[in-house]
C-alpha positions as CSV (number, residue, x, y, z in Angstrom):
1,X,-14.7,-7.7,-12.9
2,X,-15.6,-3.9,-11.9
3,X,-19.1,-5.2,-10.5
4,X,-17.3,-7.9,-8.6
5,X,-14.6,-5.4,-6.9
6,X,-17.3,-3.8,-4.7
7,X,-19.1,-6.9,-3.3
8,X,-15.0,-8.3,-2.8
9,X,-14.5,-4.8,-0.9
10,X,-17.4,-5.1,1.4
11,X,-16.5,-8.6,1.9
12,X,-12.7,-7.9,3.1
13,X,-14.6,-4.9,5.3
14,X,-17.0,-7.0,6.9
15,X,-14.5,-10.1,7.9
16,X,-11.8,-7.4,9.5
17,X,-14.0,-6.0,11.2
18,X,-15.2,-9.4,12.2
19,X,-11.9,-9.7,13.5
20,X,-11.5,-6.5,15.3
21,X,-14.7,-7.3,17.1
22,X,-13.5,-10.7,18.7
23,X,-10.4,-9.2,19.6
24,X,-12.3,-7.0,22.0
25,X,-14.5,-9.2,23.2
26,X,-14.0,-10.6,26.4
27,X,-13.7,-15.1,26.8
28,X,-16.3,-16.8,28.3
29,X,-14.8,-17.3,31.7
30,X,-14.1,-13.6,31.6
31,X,-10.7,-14.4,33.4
32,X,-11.3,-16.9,35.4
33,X,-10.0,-20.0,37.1
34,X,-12.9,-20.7,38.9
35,X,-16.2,-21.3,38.3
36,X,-19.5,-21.7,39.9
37,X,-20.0,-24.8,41.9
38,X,-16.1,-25.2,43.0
39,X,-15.1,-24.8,46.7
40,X,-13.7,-21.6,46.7
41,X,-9.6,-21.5,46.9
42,X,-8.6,-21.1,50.8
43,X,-6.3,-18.1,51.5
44,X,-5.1,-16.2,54.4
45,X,-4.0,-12.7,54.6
46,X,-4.1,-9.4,56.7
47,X,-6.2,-6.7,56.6
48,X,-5.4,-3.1,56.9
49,X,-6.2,-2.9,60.7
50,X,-3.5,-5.3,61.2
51,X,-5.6,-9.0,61.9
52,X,-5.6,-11.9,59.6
53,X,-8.6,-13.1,57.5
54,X,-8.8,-16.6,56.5
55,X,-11.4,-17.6,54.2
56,X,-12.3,-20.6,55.7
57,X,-12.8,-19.5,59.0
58,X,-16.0,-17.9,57.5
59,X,-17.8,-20.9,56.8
60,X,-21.4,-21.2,58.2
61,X,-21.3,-17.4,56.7
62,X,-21.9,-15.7,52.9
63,X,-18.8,-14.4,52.0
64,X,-17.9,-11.6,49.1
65,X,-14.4,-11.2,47.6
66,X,-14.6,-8.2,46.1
67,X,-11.3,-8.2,43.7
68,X,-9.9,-4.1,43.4
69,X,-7.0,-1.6,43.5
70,X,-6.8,1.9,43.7
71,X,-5.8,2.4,40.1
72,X,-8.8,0.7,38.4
73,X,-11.7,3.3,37.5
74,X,-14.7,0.7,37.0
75,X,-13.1,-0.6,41.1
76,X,-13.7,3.1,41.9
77,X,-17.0,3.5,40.8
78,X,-18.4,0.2,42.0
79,X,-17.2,0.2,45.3
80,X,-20.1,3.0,46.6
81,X,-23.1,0.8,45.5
82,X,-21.6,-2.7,47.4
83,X,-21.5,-0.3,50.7
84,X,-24.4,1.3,50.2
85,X,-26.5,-1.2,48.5
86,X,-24.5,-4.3,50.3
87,X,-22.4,-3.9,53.3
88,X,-24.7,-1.5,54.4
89,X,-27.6,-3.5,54.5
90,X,-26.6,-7.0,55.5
91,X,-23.6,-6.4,57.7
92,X,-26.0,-7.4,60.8
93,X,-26.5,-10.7,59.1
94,X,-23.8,-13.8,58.7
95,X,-22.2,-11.9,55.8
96,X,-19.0,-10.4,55.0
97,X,-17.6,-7.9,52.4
98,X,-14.4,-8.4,52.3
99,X,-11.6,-6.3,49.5
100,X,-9.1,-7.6,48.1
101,X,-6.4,-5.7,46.7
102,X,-4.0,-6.2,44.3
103,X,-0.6,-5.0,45.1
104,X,-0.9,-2.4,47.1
105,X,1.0,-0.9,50.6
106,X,-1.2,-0.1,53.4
107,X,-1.0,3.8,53.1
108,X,-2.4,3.5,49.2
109,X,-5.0,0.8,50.7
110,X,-5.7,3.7,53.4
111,X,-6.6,6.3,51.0
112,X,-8.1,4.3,48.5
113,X,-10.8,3.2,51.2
114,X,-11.6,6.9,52.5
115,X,-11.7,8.3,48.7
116,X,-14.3,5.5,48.1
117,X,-16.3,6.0,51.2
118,X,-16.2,1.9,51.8
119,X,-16.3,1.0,55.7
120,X,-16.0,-2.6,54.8
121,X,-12.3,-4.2,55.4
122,X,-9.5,-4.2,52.7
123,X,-7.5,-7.1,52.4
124,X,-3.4,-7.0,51.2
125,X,-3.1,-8.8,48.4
126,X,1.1,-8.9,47.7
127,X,2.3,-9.7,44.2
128,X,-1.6,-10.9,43.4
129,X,-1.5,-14.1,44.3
130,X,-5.2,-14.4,45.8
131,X,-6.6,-13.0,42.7
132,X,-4.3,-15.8,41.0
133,X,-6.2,-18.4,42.5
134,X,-9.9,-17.3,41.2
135,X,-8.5,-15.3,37.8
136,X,-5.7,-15.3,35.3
137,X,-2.7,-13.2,36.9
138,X,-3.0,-10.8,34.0
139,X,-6.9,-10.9,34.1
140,X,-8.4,-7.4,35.3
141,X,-9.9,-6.2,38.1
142,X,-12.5,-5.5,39.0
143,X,-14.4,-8.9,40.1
144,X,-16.9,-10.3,42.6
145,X,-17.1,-13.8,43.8
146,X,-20.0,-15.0,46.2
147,X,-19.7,-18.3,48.2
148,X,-22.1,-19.8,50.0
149,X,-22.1,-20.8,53.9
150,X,-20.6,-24.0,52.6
151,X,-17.9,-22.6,50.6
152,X,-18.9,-22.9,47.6
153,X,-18.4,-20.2,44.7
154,X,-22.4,-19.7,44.1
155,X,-22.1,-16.6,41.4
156,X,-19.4,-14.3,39.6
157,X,-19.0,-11.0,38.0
158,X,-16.7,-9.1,35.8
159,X,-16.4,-5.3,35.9
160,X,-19.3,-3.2,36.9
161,X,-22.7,-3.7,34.8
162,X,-26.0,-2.9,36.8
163,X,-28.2,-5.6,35.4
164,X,-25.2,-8.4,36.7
165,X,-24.5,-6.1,40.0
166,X,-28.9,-6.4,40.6
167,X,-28.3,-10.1,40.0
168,X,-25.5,-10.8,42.2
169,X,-27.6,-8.5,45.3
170,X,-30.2,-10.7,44.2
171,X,-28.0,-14.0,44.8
172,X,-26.8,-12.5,47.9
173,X,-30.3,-12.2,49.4
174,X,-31.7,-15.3,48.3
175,X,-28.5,-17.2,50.0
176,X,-29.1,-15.1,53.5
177,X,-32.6,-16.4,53.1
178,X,-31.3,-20.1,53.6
């Protein structure tokens, strides 16, 4: 019995933490309602100058949702590299960066945008109900969604990881290409 309790210890120590580990982890759909290949949901809304954005007047044109809010650190950090390394360098081409944000009145949206450095438009986003047509309500931010000229959701991301961020540039160019 004594040479039996410490293989019985390690296994109870290696199934909890088994446990603890898919508790963490995040599902496969990372949040989402969407996937890729679907016709991205149509919305309309204002941005903080005051017009109205409709996704589907963009068609014939590659569109990025970029999913944010001023209170979400990994939103914070990722915005810089899409201006610099995105909006910056397409703008001139049949693309748009468009943000969307969760929740948030126009003098937050304001200050979040000159804090960030981001020249690209922010888009209101009242009691999330955009995000809740391409992610779970509770689902985090942030999140990018690409659709093609068609309208069509051609990739998706999940927080801020470099190797998925290089991917989705990647995508971006490859779909201006077209």
């Amino acid at each position: 019995m004594r040479k039996l309790l410490p293989i019985l210890f390690v296994a109870i120590l290696l199934v909890s933490c088994k446990k603890d580990t898919k508790k963490n982890e995040e599902p496969a759909d990372r949040g989402y309602i969407v996937e890729v290949g679907d016709i991205a949901p149509d919305f309309e809304t204002q941005l903080m100058d005051g017009s109205t954005f409709k996704l589907s007047d963009c068609r014939g044109k590659v569109v990025m949702l970029q999913f944010t809010a001023s209170w979400c650190g990994v939103c914070r950090k990722e915005m810089p590299f899409i201006e610099k390394e995105i909006h910056q360098v397409h703008q001139d081409k049949d693309f748009i960066v468009i943000g969307i944000d969760r929740d948030e009145p126009l003098e937050k949206m304001q200050k979040f945008a000159k804090d960030t450095g981001i020249t690209y438009p922010l888009a209101f986003d009242p009691d999330a109900n955009i995000f809740a047509l391409y992610a779970h309500k509770e689902a985090g931010v942030t999140r990018n969604v690409i659709i093609n000229r068609e309208g069509k959701i051609i990739y998706l991301t999940r927080l801020f990881n470099r190797e998925e961020f290089d991917a989705m540039k990647k995508v971006i160019e490859e779909e201006l290409a077209k």
